[in-house]
C-alpha positions in Angstrom: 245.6 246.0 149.2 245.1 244.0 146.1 241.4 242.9 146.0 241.2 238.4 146.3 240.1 236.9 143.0 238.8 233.3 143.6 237.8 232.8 139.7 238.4 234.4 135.9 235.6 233.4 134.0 234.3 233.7 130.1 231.1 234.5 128.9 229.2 231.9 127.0 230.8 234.2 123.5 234.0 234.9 125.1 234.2 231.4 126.0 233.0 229.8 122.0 235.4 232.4 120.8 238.6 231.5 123.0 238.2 227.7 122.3 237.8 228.0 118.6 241.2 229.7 118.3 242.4 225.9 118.6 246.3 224.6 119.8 248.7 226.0 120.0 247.7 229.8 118.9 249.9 232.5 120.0 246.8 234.7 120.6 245.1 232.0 123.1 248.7 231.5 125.2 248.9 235.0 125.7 245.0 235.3 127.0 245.6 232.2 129.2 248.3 234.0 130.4 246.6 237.2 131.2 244.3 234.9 133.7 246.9 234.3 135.6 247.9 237.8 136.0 243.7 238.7 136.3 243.7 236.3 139.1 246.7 238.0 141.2 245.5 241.5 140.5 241.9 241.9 138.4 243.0 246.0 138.8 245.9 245.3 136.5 244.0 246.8 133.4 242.5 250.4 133.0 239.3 251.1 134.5 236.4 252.8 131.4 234.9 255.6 132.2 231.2 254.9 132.6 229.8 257.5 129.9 232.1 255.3 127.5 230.7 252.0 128.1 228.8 250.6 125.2 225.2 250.0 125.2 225.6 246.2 124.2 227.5 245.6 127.4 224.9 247.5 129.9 222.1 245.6 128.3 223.4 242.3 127.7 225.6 242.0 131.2 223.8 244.6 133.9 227.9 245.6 134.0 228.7 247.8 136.9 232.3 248.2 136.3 234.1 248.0 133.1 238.2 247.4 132.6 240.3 246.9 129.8 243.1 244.3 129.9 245.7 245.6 126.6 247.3 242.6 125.6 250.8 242.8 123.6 249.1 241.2 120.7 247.0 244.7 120.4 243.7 243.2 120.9 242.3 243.9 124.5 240.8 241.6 127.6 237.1 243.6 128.4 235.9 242.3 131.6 233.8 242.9 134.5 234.0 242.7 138.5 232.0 241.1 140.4 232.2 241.3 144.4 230.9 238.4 145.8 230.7 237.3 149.6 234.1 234.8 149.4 236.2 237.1 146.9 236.1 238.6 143.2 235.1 236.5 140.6 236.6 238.3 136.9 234.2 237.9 133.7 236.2 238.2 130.3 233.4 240.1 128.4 235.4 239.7 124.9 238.8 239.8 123.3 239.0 242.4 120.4 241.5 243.6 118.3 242.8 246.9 118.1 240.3 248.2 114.8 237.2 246.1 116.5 237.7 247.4 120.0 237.4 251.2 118.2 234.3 250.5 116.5 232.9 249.5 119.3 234.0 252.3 121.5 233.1 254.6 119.1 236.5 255.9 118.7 
């Protein structure tokens, strides 16, 4: 069964970053998109192993869960469950691209 998502959601970074990209941006229609797709199933991207989790995110977030959402682009969705009483609620953590995403996994 497909968990119910009643939001996706930015953090305060997330969401300074995904308005400055401006209109129209290739990059933003294909994170707006991803939303949608976050909304029907939030399991859709890869769960991260919990020793691979960075530091920043532990800290800054209390994460309990990590995922990663690829997008075709070759940056990556990171976001965060979060169960609450009426359904799950998604939190977009950051978009990276593919070299900033490895630096910050340590790759």
């Amino acid at each position: 069964m497909v968990p119910k998502v009643k939001d996706v959601k930015g953090t305060i970074e997330f969401s300074s970053f995904f308005e400055s990209l401006g209109n129209p941006n290739p990059l933003k229609k294909e994170i707006r998109d991803s939303f949608s797709l976050l909304k029907s199933d939030c399991t859709i991207g890869d769960k991260i192993n919990h020793n691979l989790w960075p530091q920043i995110y532990i800290k800054k977030y209390q994460i309990t869960n990590l995922w990663r959402y690829p997008l075709n682009s070759g940056w990556r969705l990171l976001y965060h469950i979060v169960g609450e009483p009426d359904g799950f609620t998604v939190y977009i953590l950051e978009a990276l691209p593919h070299d900033e995403y490895e630096k910050r996994f340590h790759y």
